[in-house]
TIVODO-649193 format. One record per residue: x negated, y, z negated of N, C-alpha, C, O in turn. Coordinates in steps of 0.05 Angstrom, whole numbers, padded with zeros to 5 digits, always signed. Each point is the difference from the previous one (the first is absolute). Layout:
N
XYZXYZXYZXYZ/...
This chain:
217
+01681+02551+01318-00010-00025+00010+00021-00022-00004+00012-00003-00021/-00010-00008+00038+00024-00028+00005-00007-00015-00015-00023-00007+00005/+00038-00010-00032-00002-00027-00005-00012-00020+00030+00003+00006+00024/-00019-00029-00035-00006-00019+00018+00030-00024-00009+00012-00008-00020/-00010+00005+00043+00025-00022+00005-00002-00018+00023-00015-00002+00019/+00032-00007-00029+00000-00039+00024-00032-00007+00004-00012-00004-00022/-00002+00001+00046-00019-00015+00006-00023+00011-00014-00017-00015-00009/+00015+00035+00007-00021+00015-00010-00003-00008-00032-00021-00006-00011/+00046+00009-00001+00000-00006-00025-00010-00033-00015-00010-00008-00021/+00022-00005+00049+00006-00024-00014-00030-00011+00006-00009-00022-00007/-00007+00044+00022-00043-00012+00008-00006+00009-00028-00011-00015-00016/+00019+00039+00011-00014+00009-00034+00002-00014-00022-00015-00002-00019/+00048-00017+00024-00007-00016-00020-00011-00030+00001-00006-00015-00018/+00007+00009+00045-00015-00021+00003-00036+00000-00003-00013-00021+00002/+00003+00043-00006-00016+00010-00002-00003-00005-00023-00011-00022-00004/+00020+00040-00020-00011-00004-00023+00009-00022-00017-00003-00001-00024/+00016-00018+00041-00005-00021-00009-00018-00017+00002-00005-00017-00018/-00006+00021+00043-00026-00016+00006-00021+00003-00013-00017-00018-00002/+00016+00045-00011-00028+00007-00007+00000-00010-00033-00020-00011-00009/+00045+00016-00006+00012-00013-00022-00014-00029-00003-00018-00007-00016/+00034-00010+00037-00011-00032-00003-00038+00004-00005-00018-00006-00015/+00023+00020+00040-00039-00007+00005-00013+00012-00030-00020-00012-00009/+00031+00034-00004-00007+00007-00021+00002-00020-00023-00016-00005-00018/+00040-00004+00023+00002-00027-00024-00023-00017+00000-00016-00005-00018/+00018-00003+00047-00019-00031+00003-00028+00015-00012-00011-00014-00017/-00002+00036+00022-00024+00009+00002-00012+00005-00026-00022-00010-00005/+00039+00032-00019-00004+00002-00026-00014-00021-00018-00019+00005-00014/+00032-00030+00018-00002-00024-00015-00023-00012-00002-00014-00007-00018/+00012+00005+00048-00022-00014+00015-00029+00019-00021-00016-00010-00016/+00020+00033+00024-00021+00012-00005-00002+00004-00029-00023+00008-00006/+00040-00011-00017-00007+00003-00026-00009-00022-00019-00009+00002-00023/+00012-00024+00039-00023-00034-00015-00025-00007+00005-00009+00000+00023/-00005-00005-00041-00032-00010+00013+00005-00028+00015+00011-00021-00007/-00025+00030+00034+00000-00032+00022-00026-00002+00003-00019+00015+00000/+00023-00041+00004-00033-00010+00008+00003-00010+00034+00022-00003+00011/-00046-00001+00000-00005+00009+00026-00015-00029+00003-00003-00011-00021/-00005+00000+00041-00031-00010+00009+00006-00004+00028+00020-00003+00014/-00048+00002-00009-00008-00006+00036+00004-00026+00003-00015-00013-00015/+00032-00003+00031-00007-00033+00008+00004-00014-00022-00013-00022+00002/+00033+00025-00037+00000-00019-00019-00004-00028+00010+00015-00011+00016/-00035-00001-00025+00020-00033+00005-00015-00015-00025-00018+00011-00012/+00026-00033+00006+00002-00027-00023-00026-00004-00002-00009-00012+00019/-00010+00019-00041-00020-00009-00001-00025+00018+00010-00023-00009-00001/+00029+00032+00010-00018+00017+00013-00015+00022-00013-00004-00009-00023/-00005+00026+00024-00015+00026-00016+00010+00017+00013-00003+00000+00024/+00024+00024-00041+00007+00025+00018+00002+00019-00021+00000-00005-00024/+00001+00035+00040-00005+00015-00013+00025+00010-00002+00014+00006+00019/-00009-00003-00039+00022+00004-00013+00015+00031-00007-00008+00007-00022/+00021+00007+00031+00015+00029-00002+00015+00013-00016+00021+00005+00011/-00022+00001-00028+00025+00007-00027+00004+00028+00015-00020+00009+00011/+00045+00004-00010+00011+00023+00009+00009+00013-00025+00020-00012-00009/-00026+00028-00002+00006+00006-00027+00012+00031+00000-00018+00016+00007/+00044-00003-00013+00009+00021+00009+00010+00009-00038+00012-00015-00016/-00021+00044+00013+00007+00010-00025+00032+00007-00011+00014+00016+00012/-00009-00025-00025+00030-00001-00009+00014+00021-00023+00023+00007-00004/-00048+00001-00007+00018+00010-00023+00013+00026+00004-00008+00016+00017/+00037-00009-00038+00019+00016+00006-00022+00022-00023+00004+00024+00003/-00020-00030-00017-00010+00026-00020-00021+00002+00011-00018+00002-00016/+00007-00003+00044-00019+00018+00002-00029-00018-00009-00021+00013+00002/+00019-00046-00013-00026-00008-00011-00002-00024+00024+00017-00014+00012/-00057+00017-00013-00009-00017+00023-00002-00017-00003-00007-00003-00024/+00009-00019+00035-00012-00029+00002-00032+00004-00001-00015+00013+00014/+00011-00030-00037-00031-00007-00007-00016-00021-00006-00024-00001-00004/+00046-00019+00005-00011-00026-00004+00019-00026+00020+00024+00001-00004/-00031-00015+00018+00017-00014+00014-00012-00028+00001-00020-00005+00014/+00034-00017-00035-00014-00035+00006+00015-00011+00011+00024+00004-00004/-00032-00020+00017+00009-00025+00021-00007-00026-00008-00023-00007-00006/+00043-00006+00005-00007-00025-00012+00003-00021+00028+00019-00001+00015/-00044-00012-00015-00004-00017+00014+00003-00034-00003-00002-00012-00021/+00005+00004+00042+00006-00030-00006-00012-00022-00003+00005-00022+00009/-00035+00036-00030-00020-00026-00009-00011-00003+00021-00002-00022+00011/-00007+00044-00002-00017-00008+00034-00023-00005-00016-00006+00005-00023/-00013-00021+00050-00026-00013-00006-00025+00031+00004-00022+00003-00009/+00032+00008+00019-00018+00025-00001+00015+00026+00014+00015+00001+00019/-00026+00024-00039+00009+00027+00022-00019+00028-00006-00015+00007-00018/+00022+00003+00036-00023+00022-00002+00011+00027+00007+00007+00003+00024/-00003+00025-00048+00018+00016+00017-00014+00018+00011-00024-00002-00004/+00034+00023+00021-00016+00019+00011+00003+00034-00009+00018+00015-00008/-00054-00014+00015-00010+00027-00015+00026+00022-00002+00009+00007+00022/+00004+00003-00045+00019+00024+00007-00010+00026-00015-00006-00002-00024/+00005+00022+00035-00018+00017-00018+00023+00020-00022+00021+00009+00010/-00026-00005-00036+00011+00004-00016+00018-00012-00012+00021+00009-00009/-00032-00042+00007+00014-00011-00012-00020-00034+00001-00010-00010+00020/+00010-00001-00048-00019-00022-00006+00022-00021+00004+00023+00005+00007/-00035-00035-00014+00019-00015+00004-00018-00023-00013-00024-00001+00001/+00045-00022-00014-00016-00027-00008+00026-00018+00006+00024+00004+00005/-00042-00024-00007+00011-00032+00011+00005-00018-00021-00018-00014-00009/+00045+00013-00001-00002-00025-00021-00010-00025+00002+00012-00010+00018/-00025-00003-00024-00011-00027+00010-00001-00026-00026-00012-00005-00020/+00030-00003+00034-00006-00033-00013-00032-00015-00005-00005-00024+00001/-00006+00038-00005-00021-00019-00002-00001-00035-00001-00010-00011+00020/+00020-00002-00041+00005-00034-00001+00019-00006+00040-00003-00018+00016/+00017+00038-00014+00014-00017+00022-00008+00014+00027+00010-00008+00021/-00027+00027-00021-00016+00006+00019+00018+00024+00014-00012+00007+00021/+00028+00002-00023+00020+00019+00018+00003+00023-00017-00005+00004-00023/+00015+00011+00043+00007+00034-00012+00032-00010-00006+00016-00017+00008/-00017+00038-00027+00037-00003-00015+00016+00031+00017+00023+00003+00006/-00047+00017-00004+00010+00032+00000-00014+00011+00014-00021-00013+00005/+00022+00039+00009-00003+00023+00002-00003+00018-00012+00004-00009-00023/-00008+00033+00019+00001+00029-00020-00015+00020+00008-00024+00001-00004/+00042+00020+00021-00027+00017-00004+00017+00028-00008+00024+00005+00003/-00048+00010-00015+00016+00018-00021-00006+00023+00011-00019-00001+00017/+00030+00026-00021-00015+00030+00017-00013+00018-00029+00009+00006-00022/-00032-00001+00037-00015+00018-00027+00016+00023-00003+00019+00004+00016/-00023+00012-00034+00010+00027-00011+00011+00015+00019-00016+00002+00019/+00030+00007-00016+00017+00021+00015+00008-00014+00022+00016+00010+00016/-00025-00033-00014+00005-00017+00021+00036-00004+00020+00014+00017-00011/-00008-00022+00018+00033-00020+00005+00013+00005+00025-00007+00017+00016/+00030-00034-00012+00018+00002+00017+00016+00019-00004+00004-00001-00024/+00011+00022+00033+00014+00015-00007+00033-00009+00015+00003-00011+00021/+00018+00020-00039+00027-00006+00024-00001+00007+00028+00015-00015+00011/-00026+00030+00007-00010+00009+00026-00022-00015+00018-00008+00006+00023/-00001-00032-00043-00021-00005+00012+00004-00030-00007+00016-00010-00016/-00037-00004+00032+00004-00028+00001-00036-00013-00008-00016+00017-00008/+00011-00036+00011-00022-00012+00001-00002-00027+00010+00017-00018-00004/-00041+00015+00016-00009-00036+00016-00023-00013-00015-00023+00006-00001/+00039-00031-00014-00016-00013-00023-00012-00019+00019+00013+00001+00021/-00032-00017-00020-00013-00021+00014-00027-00010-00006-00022+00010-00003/+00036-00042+00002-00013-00019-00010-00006-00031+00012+00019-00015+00005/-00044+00008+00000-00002-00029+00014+00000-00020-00014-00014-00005-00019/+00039-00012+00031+00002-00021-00023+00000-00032+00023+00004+00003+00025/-00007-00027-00036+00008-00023+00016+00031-00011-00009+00006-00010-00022/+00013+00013+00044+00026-00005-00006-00001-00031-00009-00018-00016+00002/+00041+00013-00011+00004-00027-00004+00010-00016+00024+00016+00008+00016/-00027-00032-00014+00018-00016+00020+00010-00022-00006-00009-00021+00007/+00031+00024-00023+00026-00019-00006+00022+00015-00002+00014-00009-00018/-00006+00026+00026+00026+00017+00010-00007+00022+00029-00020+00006+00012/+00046+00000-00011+00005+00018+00022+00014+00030-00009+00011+00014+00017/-00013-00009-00038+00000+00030-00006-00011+00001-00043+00007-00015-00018/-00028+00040+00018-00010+00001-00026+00007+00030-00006-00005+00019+00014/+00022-00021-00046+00001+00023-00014-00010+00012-00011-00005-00014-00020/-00004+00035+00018-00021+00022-00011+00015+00019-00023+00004+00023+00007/+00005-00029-00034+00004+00019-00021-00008+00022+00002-00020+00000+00015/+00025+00023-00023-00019+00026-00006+00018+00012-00025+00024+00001-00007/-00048+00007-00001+00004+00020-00028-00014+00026+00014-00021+00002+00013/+00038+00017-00020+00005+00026+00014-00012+00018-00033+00008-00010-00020/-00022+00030+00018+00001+00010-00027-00010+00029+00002-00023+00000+00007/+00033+00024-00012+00008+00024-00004-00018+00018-00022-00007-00012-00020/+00002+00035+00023-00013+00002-00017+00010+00017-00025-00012+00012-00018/+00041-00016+00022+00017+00007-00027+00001-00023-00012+00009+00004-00022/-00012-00022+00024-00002-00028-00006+00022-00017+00009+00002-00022-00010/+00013+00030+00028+00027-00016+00013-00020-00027+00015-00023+00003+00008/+00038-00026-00009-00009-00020+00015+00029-00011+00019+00022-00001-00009/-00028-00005+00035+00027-00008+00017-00017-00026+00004-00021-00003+00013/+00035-00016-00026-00006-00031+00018+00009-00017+00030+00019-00015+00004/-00040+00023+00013+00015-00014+00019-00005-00028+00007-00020-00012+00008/+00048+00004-00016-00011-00039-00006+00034-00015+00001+00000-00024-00005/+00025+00038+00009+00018-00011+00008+00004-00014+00038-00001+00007+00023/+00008-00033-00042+00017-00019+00027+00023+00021+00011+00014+00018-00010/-00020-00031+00039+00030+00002+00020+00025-00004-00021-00004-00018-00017/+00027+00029+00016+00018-00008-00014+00028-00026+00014+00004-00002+00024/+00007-00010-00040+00005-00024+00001+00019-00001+00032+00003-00020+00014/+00009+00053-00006+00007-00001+00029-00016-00003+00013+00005-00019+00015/-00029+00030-00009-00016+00006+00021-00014+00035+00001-00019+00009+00011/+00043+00005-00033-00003+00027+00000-00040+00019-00011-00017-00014-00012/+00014+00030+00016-00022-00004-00012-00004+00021-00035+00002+00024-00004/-00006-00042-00011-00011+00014-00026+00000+00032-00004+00006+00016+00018/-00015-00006-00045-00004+00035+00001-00035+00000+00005-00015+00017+00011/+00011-00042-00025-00037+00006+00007-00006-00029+00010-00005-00017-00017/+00004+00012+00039-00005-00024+00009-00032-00002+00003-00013+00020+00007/+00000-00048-00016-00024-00007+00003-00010+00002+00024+00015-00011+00016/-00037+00023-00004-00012+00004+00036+00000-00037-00003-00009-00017-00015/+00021+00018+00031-00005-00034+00015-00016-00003+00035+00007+00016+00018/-00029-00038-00015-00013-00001+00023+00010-00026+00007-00006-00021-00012/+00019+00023+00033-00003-00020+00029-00016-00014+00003-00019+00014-00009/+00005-00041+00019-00023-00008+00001+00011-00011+00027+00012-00022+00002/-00017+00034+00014+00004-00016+00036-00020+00006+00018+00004+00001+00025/-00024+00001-00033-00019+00011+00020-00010-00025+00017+00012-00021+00001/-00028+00025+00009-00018-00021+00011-00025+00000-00017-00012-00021+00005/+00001+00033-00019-00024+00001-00013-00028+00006+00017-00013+00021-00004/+00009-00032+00015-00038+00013+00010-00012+00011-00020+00004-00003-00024/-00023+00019+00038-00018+00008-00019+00004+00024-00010-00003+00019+00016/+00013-00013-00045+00007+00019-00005-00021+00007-00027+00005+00006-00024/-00029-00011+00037-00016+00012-00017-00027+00021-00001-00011+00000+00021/+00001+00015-00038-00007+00023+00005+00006+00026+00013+00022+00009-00007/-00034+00005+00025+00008+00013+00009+00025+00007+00018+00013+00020-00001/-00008-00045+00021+00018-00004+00014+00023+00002-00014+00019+00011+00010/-00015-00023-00040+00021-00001-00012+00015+00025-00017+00023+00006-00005/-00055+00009-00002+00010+00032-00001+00009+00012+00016+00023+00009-00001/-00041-00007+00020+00018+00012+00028+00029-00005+00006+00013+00019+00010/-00002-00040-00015+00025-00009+00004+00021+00012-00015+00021+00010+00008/-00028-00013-00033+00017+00011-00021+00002+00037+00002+00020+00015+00001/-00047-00010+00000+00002+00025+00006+00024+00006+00024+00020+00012-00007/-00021-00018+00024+00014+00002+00033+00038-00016-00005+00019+00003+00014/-00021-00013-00032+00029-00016-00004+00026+00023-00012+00003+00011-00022/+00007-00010+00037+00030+00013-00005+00011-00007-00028+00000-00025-00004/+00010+00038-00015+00007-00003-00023+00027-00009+00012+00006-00002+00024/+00017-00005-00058+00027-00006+00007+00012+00029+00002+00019+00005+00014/-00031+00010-00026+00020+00028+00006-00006+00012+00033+00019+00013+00009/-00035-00016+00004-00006+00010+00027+00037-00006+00012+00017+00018+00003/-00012-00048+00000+00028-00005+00010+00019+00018-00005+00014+00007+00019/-00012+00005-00047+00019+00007-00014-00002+00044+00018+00019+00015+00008/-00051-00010-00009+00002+00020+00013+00000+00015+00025+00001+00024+00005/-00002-00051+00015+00008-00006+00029+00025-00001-00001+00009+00018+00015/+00018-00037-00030+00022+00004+00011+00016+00032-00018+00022+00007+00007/-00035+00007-00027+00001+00024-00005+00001+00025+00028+00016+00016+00009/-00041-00026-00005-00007+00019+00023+00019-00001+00031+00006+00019+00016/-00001-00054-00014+00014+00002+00024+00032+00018-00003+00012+00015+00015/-00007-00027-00044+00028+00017+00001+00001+00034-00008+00019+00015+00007/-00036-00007-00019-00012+00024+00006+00010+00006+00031+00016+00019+00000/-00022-00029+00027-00008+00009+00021+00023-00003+00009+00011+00021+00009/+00007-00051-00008+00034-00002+00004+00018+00020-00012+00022+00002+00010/-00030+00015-00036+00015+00017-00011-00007+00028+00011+00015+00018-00005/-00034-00013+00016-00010+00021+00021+00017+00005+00025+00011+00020+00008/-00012-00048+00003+00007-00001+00024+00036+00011+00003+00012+00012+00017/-00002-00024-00048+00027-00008+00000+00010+00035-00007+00024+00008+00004/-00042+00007-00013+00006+00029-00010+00002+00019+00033+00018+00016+00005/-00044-00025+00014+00009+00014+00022+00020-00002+00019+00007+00017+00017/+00003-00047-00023+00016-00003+00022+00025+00011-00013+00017-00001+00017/-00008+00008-00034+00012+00013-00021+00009+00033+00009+00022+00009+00005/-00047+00001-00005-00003+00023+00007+00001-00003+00028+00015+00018+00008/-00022-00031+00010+00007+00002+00028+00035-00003+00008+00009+00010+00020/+00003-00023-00035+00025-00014-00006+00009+00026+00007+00009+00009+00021/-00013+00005-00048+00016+00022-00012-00002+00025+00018+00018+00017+00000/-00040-00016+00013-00006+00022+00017+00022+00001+00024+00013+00019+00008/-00014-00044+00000+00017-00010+00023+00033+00011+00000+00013+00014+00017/-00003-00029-00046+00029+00007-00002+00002+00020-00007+00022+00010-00004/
């Protein structure tokens, strides 16, 4: 069998370069917890998305995951089965401080698997984007804090805090409609596994014409 050379060669490696990048951009994306919502805006009630993906290199699950919230005036999370959950609450100042919900016995995330945390809260309306801390916790007892700033370039952190946008228009994002929404809303990793897939398909394309190349000469 012939080495591939000139045009043929130079698609294979334009090829796995493509899929390289797309692999870069995609990994990353997919190994941070992001938060999600339908329609954020200033002042509104939304239901809120934590994307929560298992990390550990030994093999132990995620079993407990809090979210620290920003002194909202009220929130309410939703039913998850095999796993309880409480609300820190200020009592004197009337707002929740937290999130928490924990997985019973045998319970967890495993490295192969992910989970959708969600919770209704009333955003704040005196900014245009709110950060969401999370404490990540393992049931070897490892804890990963995700609660780092953007760094002082613009670059992003090793565990950056899920940060939410608040640009919506607001309406009524409450009750059911607002479940529905969240449910139906595209996570941040969807992006990351669309331009995966497209270059997947450019690195396909780029292998036959390759082989058509080569057939030719």
């Amino acid at each position: 069998m012939k080495p591939f050379t000139g045009a043929p060669r130079r698609a294979l490696i334009t090829a796995g370069a493509v899929v390289t990048a797309a692999l870069a951009v995609a990994a990353p994306a997919a190994a941070h917890v992001h938060v999600d919502a339908a329609d954020p805006a200033p002042g509104a009630t939304s239901v809120l998305t934590f994307r929560v993906p298992g990390e550990s290199d030994t093999g132990a699950l995620t079993t407990e995951l809090s979210v620290a919230l920003p002194d909202v005036a009220s929130a309410r999370t939703e039913l998850m089965p095999g796993w309880t959950t409480r609300l820190d609450r200020d009592t004197a100042a009337g707002t929740v401080r937290s999130a928490t919900w924990t997985a019973a016995p045998g319970t967890g995330i495993s490295s192969d698997q992910f989970a959708l945390f969600r919770v209704s809260v009333t955003l704040p309306d005196n900014t245009d984007s709110v950060s969401f801390p999370v404490t990540q916790t393992y049931s070897d007892g490892s804890v990963v804090r995700w609660d780092q700033a953007p760094l002082p370039d613009g670059a992003e952190p090793e565990h950056p805090a899920p940060v939410l946008a608040l640009s919506g228009s607001g309406g009524d994002d409450h009750g059911e409609h607002a479940d529905h929404a969240a449910a139906q809303a595209p996570t941040g990793d969807a992006a990351a596994r669309w331009l995966a897939g497209g270059a997947l398909v450019v690195a396909a394309l780029a292998v036959v014409m390759a082989l058509v190349g080569r057939r030719r000469s």
